[in-house]
Backbone as ProteinMPNN parsed JSONL, in Angstrom:
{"seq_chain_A": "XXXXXXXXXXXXXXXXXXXXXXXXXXXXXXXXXXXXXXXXXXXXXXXXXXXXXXXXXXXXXXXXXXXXXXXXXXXXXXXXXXXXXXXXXXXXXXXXXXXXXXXXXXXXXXXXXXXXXXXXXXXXXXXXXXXXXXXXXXXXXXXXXXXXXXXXXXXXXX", "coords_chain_A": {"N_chain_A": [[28.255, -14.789, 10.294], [25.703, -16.961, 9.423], [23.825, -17.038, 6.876], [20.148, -16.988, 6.412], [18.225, -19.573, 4.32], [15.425, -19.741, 1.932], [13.352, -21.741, 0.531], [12.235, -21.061, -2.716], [9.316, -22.199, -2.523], [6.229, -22.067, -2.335], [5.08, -22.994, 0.79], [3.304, -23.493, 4.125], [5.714, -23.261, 5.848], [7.999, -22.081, 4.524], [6.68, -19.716, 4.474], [6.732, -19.313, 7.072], [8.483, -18.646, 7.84], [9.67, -16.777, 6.401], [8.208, -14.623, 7.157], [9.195, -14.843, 10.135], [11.854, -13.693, 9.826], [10.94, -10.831, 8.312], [9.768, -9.88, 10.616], [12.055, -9.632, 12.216], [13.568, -7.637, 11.397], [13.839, -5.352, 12.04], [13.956, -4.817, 14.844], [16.711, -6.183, 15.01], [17.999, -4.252, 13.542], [17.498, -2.483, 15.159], [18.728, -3.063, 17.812], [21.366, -3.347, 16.879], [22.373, -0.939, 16.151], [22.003, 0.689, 18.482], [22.836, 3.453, 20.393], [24.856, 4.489, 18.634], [26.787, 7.157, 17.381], [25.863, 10.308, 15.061], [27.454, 10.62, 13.64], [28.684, 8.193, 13.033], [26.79, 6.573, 12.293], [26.9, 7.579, 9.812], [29.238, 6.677, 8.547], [31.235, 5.848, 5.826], [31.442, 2.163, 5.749], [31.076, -1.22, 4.837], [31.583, -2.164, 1.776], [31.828, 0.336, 0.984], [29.688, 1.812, 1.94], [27.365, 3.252, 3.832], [25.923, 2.774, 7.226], [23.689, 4.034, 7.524], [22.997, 4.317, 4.67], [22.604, 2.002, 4.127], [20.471, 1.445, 5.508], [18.948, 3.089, 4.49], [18.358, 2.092, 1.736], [17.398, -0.346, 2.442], [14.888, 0.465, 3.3], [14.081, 1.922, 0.764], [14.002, -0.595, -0.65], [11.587, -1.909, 0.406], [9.577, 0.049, 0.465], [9.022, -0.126, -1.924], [8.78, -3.17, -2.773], [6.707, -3.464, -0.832], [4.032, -2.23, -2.021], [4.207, -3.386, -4.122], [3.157, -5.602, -3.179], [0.695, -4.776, -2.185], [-0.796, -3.68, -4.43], [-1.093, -6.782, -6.036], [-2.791, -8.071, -3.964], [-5.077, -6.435, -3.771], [-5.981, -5.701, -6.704], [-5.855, -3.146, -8.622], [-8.409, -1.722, -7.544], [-8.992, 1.088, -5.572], [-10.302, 1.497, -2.892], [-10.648, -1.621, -2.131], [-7.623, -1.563, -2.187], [-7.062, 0.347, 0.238], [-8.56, -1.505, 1.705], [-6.937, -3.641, 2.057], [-4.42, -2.286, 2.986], [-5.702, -1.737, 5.684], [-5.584, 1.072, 6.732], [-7.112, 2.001, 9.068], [-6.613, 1.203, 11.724], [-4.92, 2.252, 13.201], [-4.264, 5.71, 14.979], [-5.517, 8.866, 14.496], [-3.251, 10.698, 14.297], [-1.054, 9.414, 13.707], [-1.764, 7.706, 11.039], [-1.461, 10.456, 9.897], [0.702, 11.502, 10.054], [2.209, 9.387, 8.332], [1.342, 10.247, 5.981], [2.37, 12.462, 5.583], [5.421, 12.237, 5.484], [4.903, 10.452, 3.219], [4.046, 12.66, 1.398], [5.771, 14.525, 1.682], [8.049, 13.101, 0.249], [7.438, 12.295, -1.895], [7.163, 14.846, -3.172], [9.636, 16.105, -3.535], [10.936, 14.513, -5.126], [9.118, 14.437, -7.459], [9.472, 17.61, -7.874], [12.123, 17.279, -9.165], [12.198, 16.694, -11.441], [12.51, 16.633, -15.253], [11.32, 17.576, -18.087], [10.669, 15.405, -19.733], [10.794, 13.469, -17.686], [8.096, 13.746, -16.823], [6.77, 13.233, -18.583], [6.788, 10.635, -18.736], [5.649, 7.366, -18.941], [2.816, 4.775, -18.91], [0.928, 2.333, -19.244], [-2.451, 2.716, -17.577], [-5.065, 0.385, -17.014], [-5.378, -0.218, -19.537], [-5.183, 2.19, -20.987], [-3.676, 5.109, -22.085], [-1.157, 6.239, -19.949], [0.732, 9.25, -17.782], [3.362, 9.99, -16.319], [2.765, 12.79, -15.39], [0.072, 12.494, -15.626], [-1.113, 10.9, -13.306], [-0.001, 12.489, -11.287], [-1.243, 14.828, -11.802], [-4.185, 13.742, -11.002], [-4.266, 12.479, -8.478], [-3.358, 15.151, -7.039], [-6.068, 16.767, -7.982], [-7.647, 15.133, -6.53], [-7.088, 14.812, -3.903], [-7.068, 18.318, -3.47], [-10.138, 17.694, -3.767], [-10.638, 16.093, -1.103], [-9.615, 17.748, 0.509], [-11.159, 20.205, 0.779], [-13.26, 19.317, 1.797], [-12.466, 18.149, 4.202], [-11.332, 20.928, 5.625], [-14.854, 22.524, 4.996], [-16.028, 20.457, 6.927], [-14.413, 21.114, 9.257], [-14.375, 23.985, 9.448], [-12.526, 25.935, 8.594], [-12.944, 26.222, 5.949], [-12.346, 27.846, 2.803], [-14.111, 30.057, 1.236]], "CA_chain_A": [[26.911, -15.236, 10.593], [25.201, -17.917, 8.732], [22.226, -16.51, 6.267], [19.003, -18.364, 6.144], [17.864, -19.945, 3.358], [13.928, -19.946, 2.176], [12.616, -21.917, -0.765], [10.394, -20.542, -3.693], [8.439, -23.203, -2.872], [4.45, -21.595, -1.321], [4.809, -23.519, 1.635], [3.326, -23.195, 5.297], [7.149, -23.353, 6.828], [8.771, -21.66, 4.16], [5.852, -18.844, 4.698], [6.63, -18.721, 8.477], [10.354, -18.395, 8.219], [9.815, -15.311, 5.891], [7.911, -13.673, 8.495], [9.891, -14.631, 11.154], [12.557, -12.325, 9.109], [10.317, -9.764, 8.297], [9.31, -9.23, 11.942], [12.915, -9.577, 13.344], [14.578, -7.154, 10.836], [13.537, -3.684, 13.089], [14.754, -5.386, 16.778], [18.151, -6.784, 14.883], [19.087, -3.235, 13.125], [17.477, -1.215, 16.513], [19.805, -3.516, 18.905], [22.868, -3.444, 15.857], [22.655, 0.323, 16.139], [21.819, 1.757, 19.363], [23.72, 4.236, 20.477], [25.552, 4.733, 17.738], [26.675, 8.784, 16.469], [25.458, 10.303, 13.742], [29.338, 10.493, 12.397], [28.871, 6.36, 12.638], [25.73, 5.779, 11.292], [27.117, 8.32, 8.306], [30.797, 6.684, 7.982], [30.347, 4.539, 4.936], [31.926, 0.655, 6.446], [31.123, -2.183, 4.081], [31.488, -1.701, 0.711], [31.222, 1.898, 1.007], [28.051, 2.097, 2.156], [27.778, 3.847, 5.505], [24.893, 1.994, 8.095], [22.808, 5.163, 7.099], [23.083, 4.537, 3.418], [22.213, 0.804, 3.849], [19.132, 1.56, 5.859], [17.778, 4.084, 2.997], [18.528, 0.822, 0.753], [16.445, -1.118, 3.056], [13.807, 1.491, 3.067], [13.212, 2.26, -0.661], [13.415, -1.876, -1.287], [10.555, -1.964, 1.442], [8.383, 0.752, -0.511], [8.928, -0.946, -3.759], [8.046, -4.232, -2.724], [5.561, -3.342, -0.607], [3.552, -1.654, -3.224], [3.943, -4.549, -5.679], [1.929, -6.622, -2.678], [-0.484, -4.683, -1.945], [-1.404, -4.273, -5.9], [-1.207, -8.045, -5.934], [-3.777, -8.481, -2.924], [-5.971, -5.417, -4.221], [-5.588, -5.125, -7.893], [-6.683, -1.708, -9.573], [-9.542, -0.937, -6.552], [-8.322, 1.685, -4.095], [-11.327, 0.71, -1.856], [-9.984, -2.566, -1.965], [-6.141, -1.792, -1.538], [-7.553, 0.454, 1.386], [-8.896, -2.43, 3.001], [-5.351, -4.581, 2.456], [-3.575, -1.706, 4.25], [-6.016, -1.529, 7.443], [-4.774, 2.073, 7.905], [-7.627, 2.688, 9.82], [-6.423, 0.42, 12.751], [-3.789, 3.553, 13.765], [-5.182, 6.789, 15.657], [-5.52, 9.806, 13.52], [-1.965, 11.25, 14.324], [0.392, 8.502, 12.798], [-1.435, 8.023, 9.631], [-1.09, 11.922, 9.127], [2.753, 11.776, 10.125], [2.706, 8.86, 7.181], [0.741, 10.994, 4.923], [3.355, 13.945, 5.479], [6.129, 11.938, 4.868], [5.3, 9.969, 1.476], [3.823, 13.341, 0.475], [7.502, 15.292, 1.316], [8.784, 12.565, -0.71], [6.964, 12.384, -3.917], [7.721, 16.788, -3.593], [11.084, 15.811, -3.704], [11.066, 13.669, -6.699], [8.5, 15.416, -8.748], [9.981, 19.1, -8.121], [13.003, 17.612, -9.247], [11.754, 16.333, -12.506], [12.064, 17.445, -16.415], [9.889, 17.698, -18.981], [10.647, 13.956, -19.856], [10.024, 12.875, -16.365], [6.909, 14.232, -16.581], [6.375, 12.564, -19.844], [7.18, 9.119, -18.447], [4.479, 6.627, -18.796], [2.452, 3.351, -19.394], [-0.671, 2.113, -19.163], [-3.678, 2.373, -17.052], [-6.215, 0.05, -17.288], [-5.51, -0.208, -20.922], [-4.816, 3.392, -21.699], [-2.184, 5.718, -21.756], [-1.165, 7.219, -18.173], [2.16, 9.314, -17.705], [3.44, 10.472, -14.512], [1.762, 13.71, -15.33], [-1.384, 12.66, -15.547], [-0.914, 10.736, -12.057], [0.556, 13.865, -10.227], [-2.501, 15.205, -11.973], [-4.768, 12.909, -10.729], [-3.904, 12.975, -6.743], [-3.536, 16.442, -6.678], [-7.438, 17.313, -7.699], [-8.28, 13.94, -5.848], [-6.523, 15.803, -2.764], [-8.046, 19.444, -3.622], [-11.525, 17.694, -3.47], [-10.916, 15.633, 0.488], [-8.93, 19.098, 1.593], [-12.27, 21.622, 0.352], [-14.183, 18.206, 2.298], [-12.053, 18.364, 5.811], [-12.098, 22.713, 5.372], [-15.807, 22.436, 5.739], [-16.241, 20.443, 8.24], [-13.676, 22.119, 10.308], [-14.914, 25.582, 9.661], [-11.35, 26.033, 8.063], [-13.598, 26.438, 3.948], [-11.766, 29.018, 1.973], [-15.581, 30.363, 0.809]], "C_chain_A": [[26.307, -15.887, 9.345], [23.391, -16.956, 8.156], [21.296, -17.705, 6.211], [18.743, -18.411, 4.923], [16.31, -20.331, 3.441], [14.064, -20.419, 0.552], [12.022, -20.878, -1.486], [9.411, -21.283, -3.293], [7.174, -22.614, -1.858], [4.571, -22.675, -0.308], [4.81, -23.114, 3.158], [4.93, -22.959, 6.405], [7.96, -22.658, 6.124], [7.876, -19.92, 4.582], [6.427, -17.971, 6.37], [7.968, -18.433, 8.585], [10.275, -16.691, 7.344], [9.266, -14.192, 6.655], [8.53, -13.534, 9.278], [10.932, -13.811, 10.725], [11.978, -11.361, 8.885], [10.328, -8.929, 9.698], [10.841, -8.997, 12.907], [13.908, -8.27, 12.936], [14.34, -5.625, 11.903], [14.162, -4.02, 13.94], [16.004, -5.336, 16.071], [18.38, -5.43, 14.785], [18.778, -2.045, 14.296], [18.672, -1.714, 17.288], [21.255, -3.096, 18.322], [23.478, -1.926, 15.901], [22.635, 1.62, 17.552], [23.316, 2.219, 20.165], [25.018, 4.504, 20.382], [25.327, 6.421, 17.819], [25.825, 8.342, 15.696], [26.554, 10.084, 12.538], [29.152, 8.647, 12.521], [28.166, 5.883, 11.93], [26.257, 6.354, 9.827], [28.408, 7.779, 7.622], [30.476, 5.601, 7.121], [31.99, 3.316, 6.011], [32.287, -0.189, 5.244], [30.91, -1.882, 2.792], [30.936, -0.241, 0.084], [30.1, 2.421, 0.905], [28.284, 2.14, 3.602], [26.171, 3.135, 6.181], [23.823, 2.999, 7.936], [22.205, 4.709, 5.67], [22.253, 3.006, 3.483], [20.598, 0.632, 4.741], [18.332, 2.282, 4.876], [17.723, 3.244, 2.327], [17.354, -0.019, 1.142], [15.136, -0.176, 2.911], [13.004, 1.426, 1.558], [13.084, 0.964, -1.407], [12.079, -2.173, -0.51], [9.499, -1.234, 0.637], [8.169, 0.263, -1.869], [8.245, -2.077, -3.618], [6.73, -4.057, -1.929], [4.193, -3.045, -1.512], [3.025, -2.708, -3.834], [3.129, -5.528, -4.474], [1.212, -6.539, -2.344], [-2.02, -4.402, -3.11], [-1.941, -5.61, -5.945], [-2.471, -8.47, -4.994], [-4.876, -7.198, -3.389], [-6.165, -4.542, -5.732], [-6.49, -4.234, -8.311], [-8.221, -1.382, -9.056], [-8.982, -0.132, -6.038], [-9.154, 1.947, -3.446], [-10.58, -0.976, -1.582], [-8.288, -2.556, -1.465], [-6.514, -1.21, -0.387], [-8.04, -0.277, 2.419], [-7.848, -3.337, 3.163], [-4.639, -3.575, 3.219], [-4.448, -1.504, 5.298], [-5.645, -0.246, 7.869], [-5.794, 2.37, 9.146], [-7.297, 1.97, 11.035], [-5.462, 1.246, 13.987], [-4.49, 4.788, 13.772], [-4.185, 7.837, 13.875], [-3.655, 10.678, 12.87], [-1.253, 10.563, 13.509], [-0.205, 7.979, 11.633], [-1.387, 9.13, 9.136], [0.46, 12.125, 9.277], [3.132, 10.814, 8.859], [2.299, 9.542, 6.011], [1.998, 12.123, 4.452], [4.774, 13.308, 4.887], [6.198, 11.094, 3.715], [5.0, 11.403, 0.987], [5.38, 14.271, 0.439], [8.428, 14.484, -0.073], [8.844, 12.23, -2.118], [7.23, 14.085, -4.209], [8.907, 16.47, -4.198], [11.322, 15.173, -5.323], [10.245, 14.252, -7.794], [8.822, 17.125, -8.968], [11.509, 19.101, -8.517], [13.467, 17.179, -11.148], [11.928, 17.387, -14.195], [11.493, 17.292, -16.991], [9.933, 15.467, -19.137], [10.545, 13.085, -18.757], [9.158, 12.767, -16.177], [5.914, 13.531, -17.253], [5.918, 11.334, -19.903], [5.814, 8.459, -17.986], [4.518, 5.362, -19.22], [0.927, 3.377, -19.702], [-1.49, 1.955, -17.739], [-4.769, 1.93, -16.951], [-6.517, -0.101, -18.897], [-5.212, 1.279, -22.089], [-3.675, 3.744, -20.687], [-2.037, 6.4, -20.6], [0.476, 7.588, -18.132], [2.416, 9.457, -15.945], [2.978, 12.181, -14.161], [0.335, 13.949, -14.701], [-1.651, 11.711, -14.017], [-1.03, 11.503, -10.782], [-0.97, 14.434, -10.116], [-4.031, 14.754, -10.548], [-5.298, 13.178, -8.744], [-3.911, 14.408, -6.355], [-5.383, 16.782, -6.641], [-7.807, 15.993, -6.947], [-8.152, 14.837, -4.178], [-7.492, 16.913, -2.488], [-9.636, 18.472, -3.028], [-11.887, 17.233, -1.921], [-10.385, 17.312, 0.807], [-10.262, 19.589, 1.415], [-13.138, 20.49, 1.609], [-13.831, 18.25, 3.973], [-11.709, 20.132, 6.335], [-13.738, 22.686, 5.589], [-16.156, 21.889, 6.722], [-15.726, 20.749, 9.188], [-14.016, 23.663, 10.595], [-13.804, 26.068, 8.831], [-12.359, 26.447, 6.602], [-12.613, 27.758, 4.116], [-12.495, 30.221, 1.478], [-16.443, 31.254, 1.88]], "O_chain_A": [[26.438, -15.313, 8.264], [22.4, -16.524, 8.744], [21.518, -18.903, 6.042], [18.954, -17.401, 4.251], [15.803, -20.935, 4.386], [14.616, -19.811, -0.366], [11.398, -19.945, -0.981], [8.355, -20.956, -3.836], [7.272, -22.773, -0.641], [3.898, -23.608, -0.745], [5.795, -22.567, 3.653], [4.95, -22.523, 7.557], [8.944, -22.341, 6.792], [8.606, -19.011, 4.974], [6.506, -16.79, 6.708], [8.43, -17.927, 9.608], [10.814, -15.67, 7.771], [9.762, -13.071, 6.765], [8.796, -12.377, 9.602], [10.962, -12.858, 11.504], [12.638, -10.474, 9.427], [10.721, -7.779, 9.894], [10.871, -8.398, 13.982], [14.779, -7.841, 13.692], [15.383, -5.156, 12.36], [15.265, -3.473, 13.955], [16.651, -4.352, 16.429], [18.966, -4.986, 15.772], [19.443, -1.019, 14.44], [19.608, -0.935, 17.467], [22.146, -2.622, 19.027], [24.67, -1.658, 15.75], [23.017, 2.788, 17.625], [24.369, 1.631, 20.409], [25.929, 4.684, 21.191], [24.279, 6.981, 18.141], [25.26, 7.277, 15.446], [26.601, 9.694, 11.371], [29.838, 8.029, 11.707], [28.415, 5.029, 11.079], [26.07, 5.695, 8.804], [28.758, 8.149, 6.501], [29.73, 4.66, 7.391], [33.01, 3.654, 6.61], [33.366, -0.097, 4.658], [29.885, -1.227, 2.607], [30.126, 0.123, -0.769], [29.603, 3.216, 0.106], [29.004, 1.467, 4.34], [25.272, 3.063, 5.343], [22.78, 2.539, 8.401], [20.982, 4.734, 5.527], [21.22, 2.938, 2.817], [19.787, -0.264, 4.507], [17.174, 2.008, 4.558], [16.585, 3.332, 1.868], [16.472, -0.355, 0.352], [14.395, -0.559, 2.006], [11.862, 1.064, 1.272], [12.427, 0.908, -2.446], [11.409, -2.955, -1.186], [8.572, -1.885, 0.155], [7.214, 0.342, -2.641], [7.167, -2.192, -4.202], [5.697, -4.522, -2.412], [3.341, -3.934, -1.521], [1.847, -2.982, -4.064], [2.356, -6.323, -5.009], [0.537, -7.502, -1.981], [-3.232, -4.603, -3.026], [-3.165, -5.734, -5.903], [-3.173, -9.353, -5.485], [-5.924, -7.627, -2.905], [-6.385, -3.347, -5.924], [-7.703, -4.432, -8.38], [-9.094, -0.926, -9.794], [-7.877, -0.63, -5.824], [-8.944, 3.108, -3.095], [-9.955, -1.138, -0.534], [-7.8, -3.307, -0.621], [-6.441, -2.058, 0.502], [-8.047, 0.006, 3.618], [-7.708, -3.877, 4.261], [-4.165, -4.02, 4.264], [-3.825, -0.894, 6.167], [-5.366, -0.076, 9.055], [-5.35, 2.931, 10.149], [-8.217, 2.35, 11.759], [-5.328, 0.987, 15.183], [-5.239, 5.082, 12.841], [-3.294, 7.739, 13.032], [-3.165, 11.004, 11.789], [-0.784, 11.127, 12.52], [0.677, 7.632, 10.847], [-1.268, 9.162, 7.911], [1.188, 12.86, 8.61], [4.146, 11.124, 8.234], [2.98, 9.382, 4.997], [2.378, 12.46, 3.331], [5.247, 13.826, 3.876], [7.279, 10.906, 3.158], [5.697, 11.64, 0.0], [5.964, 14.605, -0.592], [9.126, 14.968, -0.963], [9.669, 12.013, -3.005], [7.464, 14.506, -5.342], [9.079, 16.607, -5.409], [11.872, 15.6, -6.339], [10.701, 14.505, -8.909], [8.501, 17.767, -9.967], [12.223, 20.101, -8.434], [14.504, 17.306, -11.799], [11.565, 18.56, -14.286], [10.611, 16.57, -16.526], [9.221, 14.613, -18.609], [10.191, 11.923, -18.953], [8.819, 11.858, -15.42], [4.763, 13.245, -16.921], [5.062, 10.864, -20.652], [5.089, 8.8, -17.051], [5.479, 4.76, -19.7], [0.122, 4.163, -20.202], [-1.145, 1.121, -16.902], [-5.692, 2.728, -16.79], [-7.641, -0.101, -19.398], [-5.094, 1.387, -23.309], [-3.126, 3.375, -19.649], [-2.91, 7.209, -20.288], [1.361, 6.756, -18.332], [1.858, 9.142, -14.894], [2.878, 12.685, -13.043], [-0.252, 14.739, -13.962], [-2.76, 12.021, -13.584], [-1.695, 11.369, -9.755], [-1.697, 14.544, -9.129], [-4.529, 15.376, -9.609], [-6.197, 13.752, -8.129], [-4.496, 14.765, -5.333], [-5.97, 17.0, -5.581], [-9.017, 16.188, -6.829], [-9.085, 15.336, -3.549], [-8.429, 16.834, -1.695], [-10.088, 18.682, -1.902], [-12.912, 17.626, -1.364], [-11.157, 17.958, 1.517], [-10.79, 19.175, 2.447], [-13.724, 21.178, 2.445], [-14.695, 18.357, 4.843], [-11.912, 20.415, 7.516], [-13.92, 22.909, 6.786], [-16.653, 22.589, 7.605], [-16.408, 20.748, 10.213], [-13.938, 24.309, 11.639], [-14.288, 26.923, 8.09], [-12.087, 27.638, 6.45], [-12.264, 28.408, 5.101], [-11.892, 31.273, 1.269], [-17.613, 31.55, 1.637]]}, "name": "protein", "num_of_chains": 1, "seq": "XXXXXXXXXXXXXXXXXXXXXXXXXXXXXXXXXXXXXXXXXXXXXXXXXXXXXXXXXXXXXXXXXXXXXXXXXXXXXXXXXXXXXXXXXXXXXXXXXXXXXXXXXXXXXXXXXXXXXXXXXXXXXXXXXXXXXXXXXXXXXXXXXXXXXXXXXXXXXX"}
């Protein structure tokens, strides 16, 4: 099968062809896979990478880049990146099933962390920020909406 080819070049046609890939890549690998095992999706194939392995590939290049475009369209607001992702456009349920699974997944990676993981930093806004002070960060950011959806539920701890 013949790959497409897209310019660098910012243009209305090179724009719409990258979408039209974007939007077709779910249908192609749902149709490419259905009912498939789990022993198939797990057997590595092409360059020893099993159709499992190359979807997690696809996955964690998807969260990476994503990320870097919604920075790009909402730099250093999160009122502003909040309004480039639209979550509110999806009922209550499925952004708490996305909530549950980035938060399983940053557990995963930060409970698996050592001191120099922890350590690991740059800058924020001109100062120093590690991945400490991040974790930090979200966690009492968290604590303060949880104590916030606990009262009005009746759920408070108090």
């Amino acid at each position: 099968m013949e790959r497409t080819k897209i310019s660098t070049d910012n243009t209305p046609k090179n724009i719409a062809t990258a979408l039209a890939l974007l939007e077709s890549a779910v249908p192609r690998l749902e149709a490419a896979t259905a009912g498939m095992s789990v022993a198939q999706l797990d057997t590595p194939l092409v360059d020893e990478w099993s159709l499992r392995q190359i979807l997690v590939h696809l996955l964690t290049c998807e969260l990476v880049v994503t990320q870097r475009i919604y920075w790009m369209l909402a730099y250093l607001h999160p009122h502003d990146f909040r309004k480039v992702m639209n979550l509110e456009r999806h009922p209550f349920a499925r952004v708490f099933q996305d909530f549950r699974w980035r938060r399983e997944d940053l557990l995963h990676v930060l409970t698996g962390l050592k001191p120099d993981g922890w350590a690991r930093g740059g800058t924020l806004k001109g100062k120093p920020h590690s991945v400490y002070l991040a974790a930090r960060n979200i966690a009492l950011h968290n604590e303060e909406h949880c104590i916030q959806v606990e009262e009005i539920t009746g759920l408070g701890r108090g």
